[in-house]
GUKE-680499 format. One record per residue: residue number from 1; residue in three letters; z, y, x of N, C-alpha, C in turn. Coordinates in nm, 4 decimals. Each point is the difference from the previous one (the first is absolute). Layout:
<sites>
num_residu_n.w_n.v_n.u_ca.w_ca.v_ca.u_c.w_c.v_c.u
NUM_ALA_Z_Y_X_Z_Y_X_Z_Y_X
...
</sites>
This chain:
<sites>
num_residu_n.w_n.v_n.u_ca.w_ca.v_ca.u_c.w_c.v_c.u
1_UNK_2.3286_-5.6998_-7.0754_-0.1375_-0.0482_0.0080_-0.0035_-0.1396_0.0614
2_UNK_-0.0617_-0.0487_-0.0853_-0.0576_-0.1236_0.1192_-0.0726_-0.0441_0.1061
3_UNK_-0.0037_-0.0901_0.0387_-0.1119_0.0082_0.1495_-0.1139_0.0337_0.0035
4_UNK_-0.0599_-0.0186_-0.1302_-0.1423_0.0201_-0.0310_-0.0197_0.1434_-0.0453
5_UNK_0.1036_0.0731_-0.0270_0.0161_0.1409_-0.0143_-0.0180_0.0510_-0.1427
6_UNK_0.0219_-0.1540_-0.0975_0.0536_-0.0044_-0.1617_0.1220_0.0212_-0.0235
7_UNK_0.0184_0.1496_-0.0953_0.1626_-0.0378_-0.0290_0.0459_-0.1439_-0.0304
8_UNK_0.1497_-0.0243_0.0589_0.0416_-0.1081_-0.0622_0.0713_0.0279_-0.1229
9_UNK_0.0030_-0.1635_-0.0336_0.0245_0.0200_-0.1454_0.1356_-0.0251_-0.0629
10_UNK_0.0822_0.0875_-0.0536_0.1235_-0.0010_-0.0543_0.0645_-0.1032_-0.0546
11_UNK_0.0364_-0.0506_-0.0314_0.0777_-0.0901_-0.0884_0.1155_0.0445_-0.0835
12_UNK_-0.0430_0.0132_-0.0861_0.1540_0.1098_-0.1383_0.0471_-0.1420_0.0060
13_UNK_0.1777_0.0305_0.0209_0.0788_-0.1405_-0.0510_0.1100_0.0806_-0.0971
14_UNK_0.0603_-0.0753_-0.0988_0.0610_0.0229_-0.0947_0.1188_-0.0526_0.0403
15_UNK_0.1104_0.0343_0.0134_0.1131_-0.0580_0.0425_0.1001_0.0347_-0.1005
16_UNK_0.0563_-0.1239_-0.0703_0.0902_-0.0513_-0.1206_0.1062_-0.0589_0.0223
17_UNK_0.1474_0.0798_-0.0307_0.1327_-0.0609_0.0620_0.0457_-0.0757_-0.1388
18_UNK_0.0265_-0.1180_-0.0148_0.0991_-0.0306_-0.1204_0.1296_0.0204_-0.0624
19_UNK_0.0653_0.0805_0.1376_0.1228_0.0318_-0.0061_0.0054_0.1299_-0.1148
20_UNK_0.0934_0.0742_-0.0569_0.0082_0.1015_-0.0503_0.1218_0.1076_0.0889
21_UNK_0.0131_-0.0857_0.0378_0.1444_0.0843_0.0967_-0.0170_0.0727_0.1163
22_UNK_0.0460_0.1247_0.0395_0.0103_0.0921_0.0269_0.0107_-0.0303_0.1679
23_UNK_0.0529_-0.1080_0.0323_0.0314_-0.0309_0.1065_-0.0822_-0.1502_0.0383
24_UNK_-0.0632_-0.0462_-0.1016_-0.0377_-0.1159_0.0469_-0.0838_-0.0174_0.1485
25_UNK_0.0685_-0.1081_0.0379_-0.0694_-0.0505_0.1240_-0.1652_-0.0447_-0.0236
26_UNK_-0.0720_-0.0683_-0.1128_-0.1123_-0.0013_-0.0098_-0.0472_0.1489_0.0189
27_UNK_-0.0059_0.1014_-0.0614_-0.0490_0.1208_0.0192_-0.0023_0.0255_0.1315
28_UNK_0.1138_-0.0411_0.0420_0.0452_0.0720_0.1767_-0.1439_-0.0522_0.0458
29_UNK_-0.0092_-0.1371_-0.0132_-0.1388_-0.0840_0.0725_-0.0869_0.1174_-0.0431
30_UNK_-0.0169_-0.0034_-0.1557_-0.1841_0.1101_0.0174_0.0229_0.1265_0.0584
31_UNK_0.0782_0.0752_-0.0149_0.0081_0.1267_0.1357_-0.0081_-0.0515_0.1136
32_UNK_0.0911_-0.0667_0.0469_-0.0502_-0.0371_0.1436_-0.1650_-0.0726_0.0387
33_UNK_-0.0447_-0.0980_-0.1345_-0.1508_-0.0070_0.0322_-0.0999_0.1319_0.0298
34_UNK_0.0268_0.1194_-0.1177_-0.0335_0.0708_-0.0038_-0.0429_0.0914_0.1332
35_UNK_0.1478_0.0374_0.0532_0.0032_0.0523_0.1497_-0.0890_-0.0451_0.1286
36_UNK_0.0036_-0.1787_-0.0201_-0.0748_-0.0422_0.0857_-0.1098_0.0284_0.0142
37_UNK_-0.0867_-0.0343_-0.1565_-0.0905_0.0349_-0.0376_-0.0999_0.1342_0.0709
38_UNK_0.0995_0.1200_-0.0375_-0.0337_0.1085_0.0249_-0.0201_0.0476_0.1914
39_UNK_0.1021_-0.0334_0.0061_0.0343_0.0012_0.1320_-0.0881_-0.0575_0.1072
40_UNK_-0.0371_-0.1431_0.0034_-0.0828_-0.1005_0.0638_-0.1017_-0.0977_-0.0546
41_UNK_-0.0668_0.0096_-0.1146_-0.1024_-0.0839_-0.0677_-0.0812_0.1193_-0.0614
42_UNK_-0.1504_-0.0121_0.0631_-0.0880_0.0761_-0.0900_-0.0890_-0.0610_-0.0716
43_UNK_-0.1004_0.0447_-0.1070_-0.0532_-0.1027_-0.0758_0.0694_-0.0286_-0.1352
44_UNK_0.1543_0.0786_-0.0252_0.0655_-0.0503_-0.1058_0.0794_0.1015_-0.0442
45_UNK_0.0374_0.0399_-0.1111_0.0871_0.0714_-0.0418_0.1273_-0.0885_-0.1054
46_UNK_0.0605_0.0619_-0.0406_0.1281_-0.1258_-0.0708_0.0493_0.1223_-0.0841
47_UNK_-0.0058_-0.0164_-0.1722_0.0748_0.1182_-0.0391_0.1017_-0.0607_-0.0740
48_UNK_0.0598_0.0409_-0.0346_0.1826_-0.0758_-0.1026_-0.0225_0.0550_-0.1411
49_UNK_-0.0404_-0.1215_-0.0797_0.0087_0.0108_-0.1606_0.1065_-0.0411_-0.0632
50_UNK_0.0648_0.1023_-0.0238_0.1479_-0.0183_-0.0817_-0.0099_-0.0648_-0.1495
51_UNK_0.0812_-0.0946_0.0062_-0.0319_-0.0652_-0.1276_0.1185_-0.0105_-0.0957
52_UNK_0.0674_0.1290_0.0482_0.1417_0.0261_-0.0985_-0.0512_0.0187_-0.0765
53_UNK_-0.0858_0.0823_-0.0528_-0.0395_0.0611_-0.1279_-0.0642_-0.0625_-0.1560
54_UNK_-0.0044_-0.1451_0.0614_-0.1135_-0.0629_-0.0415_0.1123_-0.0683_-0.1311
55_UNK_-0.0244_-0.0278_-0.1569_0.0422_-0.0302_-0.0857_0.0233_-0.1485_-0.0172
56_UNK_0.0583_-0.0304_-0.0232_-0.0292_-0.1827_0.0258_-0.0927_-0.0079_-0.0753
57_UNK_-0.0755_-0.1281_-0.0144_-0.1422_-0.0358_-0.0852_-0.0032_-0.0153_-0.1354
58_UNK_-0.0820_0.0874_-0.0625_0.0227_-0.0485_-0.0832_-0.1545_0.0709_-0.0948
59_UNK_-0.1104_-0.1046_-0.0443_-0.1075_0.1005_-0.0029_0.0150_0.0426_-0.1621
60_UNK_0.1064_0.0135_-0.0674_-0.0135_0.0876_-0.1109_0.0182_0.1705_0.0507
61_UNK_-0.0254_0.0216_0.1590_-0.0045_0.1032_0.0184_-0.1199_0.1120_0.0149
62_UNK_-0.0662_-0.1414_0.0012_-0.1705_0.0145_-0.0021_-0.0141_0.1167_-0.1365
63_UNK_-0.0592_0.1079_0.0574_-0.0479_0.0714_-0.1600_-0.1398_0.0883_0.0710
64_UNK_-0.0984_-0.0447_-0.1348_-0.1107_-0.0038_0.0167_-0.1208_0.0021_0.1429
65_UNK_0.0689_-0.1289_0.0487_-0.0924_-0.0390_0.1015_0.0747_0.0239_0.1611
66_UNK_0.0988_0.0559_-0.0062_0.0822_0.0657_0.1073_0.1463_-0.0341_-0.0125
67_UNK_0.0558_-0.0386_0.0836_0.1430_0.0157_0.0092_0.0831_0.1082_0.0670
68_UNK_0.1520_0.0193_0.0014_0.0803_0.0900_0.0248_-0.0935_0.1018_0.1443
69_UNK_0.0310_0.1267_0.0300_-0.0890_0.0464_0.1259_0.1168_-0.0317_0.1127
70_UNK_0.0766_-0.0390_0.0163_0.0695_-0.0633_0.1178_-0.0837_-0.1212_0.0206
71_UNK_-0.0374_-0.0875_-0.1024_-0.0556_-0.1456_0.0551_-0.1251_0.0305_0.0336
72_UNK_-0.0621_0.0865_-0.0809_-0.1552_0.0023_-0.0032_-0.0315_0.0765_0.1887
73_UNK_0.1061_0.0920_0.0477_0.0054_0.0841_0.1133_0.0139_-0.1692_0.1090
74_UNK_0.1239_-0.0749_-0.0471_-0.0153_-0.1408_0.1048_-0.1170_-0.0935_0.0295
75_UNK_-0.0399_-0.0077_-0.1701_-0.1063_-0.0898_0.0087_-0.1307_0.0683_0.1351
76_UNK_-0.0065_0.1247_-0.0191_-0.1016_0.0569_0.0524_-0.0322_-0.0345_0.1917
77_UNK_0.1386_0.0210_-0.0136_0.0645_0.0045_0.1821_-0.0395_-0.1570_0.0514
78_UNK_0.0536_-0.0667_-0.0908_-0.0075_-0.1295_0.0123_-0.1906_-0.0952_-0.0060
79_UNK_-0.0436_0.1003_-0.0548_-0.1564_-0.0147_0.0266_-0.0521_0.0459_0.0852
80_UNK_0.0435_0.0968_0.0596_-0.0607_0.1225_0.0827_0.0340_-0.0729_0.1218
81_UNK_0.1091_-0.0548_0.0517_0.0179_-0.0488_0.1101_-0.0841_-0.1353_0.0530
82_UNK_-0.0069_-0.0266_0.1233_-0.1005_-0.0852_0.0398_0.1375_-0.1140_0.0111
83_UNK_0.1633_-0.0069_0.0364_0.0410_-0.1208_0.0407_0.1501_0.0494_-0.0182
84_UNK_0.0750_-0.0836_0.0022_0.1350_-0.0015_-0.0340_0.0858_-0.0452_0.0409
85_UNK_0.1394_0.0541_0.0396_0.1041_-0.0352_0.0969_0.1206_0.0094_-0.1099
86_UNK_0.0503_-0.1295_-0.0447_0.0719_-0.0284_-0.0553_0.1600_-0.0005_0.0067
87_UNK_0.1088_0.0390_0.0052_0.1244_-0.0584_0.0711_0.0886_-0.0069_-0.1118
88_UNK_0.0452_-0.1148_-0.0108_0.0960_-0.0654_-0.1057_0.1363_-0.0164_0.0440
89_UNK_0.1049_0.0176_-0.0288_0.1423_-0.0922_-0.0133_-0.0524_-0.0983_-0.1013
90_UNK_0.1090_-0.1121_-0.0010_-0.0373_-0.1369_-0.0620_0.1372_0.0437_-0.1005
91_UNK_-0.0563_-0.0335_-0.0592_0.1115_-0.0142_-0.1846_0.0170_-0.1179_-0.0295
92_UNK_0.0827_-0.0935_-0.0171_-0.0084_-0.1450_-0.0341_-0.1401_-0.1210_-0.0021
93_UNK_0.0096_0.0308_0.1551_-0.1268_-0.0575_0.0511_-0.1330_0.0444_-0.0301
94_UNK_0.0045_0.0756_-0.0526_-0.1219_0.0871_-0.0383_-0.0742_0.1783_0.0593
95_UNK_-0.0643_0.0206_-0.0969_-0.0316_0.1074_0.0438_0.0437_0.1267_-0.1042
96_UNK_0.0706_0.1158_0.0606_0.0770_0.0561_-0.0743_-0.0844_0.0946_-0.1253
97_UNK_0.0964_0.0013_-0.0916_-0.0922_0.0496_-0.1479_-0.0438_0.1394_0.0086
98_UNK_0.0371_0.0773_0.0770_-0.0796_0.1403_-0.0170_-0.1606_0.0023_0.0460
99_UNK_0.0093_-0.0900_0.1085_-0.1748_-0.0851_0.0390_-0.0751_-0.0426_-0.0337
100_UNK_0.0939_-0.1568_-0.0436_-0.0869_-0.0162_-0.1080_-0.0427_0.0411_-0.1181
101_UNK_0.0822_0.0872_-0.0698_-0.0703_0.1145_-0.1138_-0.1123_0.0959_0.0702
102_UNK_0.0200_0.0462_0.1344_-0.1193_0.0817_0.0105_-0.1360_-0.0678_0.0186
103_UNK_0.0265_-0.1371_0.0559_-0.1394_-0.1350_0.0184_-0.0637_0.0712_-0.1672
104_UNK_0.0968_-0.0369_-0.0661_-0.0692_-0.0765_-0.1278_-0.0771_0.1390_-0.0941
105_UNK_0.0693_0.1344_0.0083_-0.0403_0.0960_-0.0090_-0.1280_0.0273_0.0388
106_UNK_-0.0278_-0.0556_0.1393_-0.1503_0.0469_0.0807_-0.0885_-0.0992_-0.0742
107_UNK_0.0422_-0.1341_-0.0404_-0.0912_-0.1385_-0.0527_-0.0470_0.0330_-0.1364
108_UNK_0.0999_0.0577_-0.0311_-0.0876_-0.0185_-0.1815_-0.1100_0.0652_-0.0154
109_UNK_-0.0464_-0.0140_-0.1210_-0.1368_0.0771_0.0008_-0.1103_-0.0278_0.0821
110_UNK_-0.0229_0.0401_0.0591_-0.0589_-0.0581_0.1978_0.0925_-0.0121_0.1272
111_UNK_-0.0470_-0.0527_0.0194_0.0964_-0.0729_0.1272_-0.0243_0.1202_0.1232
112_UNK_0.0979_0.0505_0.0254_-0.0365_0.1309_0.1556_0.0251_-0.0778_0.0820
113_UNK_0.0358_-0.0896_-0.0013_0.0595_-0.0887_0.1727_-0.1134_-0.1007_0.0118
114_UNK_-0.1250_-0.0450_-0.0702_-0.0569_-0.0702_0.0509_-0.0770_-0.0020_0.0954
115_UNK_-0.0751_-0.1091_0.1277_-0.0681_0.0212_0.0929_0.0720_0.0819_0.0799
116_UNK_0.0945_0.0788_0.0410_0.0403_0.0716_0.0889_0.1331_-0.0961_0.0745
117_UNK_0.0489_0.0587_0.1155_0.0964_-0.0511_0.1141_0.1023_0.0330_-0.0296
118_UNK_0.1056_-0.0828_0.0662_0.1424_-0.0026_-0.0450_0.0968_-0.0225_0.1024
119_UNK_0.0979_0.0696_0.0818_0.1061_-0.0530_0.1007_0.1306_0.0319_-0.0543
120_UNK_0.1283_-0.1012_-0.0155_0.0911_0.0089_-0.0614_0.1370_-0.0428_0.1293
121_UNK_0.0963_0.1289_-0.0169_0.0955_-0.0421_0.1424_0.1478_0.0301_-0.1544
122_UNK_0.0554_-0.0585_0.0724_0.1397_0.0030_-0.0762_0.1488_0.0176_0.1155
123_UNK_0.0988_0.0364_-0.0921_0.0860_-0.0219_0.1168_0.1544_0.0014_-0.1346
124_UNK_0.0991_-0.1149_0.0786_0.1133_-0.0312_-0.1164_0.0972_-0.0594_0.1182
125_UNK_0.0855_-0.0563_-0.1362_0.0700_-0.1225_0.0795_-0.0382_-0.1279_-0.0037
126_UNK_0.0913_-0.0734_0.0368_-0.1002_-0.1544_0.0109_-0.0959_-0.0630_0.0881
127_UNK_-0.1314_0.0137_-0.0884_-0.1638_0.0011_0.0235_-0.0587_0.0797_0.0515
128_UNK_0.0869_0.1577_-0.0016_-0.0938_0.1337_0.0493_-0.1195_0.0101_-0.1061
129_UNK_0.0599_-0.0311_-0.1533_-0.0851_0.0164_-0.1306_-0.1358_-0.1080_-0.0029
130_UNK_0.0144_-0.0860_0.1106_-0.1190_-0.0794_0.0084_-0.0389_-0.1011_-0.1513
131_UNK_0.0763_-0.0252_-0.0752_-0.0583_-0.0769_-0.1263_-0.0446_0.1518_-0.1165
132_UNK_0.0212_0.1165_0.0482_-0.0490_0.0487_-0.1267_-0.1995_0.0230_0.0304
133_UNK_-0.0203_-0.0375_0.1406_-0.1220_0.0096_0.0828_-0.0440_-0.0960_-0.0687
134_UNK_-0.0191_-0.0870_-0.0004_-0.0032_-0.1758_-0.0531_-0.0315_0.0592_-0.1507
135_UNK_0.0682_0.0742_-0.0727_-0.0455_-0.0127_-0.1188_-0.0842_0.1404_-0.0089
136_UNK_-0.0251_0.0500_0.0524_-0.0581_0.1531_0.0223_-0.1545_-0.1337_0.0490
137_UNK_-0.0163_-0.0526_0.0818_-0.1165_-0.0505_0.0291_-0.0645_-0.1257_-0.1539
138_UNK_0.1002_-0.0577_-0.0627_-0.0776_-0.0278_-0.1011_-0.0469_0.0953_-0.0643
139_UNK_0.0716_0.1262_-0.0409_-0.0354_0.1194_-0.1153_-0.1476_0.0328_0.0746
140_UNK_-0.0119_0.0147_0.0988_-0.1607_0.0255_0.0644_-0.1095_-0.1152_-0.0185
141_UNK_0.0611_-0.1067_-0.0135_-0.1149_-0.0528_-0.0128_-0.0536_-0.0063_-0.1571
142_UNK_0.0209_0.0034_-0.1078_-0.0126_0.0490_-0.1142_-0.0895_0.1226_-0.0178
143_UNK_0.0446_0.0952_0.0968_-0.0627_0.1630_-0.0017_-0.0831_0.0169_0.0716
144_UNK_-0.0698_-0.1157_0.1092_-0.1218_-0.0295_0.0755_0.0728_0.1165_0.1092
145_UNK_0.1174_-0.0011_0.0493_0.0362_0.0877_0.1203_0.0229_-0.0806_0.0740
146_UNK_-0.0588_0.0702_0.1048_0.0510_-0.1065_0.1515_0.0661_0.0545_0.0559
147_UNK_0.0957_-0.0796_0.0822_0.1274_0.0515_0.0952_-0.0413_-0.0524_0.1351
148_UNK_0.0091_0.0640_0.0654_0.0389_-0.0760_0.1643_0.0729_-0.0924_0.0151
149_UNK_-0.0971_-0.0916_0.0492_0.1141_-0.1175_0.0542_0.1175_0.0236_0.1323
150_UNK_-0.0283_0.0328_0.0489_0.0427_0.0078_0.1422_-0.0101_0.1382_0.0751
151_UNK_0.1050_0.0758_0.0307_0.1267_-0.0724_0.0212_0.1067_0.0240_-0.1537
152_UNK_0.0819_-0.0446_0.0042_0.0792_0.0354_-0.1510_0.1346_0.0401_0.0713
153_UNK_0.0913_0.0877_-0.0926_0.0330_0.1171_0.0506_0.1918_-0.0286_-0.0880
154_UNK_0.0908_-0.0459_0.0362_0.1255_-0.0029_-0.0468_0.1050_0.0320_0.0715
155_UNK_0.0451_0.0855_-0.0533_0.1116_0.0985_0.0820_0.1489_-0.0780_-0.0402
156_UNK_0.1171_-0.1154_0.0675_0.1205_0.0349_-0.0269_0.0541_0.1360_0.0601
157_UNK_0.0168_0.0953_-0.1306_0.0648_0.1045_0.0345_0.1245_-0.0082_0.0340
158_UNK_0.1159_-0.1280_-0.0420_0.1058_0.0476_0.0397_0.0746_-0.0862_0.1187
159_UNK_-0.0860_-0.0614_0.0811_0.0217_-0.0219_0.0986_-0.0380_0.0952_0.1270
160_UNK_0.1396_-0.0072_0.1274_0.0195_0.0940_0.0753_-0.1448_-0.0869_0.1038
161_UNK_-0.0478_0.1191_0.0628_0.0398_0.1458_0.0059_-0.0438_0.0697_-0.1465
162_UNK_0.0703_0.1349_-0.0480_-0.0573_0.0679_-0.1099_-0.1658_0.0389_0.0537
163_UNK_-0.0576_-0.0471_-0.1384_-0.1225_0.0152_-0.0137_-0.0465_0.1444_-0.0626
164_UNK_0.1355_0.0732_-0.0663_-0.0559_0.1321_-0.1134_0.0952_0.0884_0.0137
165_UNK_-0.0115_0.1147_-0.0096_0.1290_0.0446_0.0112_0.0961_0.0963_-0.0957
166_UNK_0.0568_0.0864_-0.0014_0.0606_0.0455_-0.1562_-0.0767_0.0556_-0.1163
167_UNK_-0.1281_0.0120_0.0196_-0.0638_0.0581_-0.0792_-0.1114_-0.0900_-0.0443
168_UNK_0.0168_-0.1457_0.0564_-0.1691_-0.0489_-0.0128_-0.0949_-0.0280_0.0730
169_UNK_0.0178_0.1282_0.1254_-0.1375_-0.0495_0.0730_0.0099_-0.1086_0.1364
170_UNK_-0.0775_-0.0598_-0.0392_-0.0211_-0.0691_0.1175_0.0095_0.0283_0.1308
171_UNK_0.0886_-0.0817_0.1092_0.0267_0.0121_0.1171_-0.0398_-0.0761_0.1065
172_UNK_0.0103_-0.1450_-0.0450_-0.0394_-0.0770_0.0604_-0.1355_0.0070_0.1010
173_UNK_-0.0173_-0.0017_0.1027_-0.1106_-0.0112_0.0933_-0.1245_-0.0984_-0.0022
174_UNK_0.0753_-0.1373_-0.0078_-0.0702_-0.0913_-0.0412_-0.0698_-0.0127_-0.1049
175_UNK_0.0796_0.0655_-0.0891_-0.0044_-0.0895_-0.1761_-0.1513_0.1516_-0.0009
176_UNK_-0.0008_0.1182_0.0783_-0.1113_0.0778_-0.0107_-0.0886_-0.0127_0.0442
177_UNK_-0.0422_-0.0742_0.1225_-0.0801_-0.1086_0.0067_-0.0664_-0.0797_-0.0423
178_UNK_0.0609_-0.0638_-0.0438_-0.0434_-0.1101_-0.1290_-0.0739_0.0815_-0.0825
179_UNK_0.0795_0.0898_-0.0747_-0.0673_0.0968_-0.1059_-0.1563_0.0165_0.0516
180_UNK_-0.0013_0.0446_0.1178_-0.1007_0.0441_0.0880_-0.1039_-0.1328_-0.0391
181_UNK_0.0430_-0.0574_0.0070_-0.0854_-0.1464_0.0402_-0.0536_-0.0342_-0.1526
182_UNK_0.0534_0.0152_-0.0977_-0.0073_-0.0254_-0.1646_-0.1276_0.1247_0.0004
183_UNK_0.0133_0.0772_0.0656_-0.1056_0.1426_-0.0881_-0.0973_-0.0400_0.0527
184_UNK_0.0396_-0.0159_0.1724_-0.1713_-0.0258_0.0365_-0.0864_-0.1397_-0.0465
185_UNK_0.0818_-0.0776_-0.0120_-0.0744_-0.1506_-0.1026_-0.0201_0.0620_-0.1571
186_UNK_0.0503_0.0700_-0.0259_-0.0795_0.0595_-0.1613_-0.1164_0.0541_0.0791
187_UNK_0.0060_0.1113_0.0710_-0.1347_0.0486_0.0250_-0.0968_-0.0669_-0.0121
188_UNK_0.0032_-0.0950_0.1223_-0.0865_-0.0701_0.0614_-0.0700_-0.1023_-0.1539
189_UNK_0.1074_-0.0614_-0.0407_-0.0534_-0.0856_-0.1382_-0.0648_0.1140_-0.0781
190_UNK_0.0556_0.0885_-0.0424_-0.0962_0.1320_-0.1033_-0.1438_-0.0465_0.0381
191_UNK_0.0212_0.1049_0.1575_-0.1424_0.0091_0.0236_-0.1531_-0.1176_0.0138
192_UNK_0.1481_-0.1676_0.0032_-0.1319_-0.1014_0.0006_-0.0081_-0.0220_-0.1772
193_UNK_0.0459_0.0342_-0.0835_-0.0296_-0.0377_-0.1165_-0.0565_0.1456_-0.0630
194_UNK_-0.0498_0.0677_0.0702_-0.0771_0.1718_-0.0665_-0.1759_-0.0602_0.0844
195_UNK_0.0101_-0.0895_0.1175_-0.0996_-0.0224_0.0595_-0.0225_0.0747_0.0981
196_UNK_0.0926_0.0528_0.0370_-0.0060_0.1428_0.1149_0.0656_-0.0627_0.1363
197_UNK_-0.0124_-0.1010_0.0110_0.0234_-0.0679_0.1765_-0.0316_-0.1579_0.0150
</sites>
């Protein structure tokens, strides 16, 4: 409840890994957002839309007015949610293709990502995936999605100390923090662009 003794108000976030791998360290990030989430932020929920399933694009799949029910089940999620937590590995400076096929999946037809919020954390070598962010923020501006500016969120995973550990999940103290710090600046932006603060 709130002070005024109005429920407060939820925030559905959609959380989208680009990785496909079993172990990826991006994923590790959205479970561990997730946890935080649950654990210490109210006002928000965060659910994980798997986007293995999803066909690469292609709209001769379109039949009569509808496409495949795996996409049509994404597209839905992807409307239904109020904001979105993105996490990419970078693919040759970019943003990796299982992602961007699910972007473009939600765009056709009508656009599900428009007007709604966007926070994108990555984690690699190098950059800590920071140029596939860079191009993840042009693809939004096209789709009228906004991202948080601040703070922005890049994990070198393979610098010591280990940040993940044999399975993926996140360890790091700090780097959960941060996480911490990325959800509550989505909130906070949600709720000034819904008009609710």
């Amino acid at each position: 409840m709130s002070a005024a003794g109005v429920p407060q108000q939820v925030i559905s976030v959609a959380a989208l890994c680009g990785s496909l791998r079993k172990g990826s360290f991006n994923r590790g990030l959205l479970r561990a957002a997730m946890k935080i989430c649950s654990e210490s932020i109210s006002g928000m929920s965060i659910e994980y839309v798997d986007i293995s399933p999803l066909p690469m694009l292609n709209v001769d799949l379109e039949i009569g007015g509808t496409f495949k029910p795996e996409v049509e089940a994404f597209r839905r999620k992807i409307r239904d949610a109020d904001s979105f937590l993105f996490a990419s590995p970078e693919n040759n400076y970019s943003v990796a293709a299982p992602l961007k096929n699910a972007i473009d999946w939600a765009s056709i037809a009508s656009n599900m990502w428009a007007d709604k919020t966007a926070a994108m954390v990555s984690a690699g070598g190098g950059f800590g995936g920071g140029r596939s962010q860079y191009h993840l923020r042009q693809i939004g501006v096209y789709l009228d999605l906004h991202f948080i500016n601040k703070p922005e969120f890049f994990l070198r995973a393979y610098e010591p100390p280990p940040k993940f550990d044999s399975d993926g999940n996140l360890i790091d103290e700090e780097a959960k923090e941060r996480l911490k710090e990325i959800l509550l600046s989505l909130q906070k932006f949600t709720l000034r662009l819904k008009g609710d603060s």
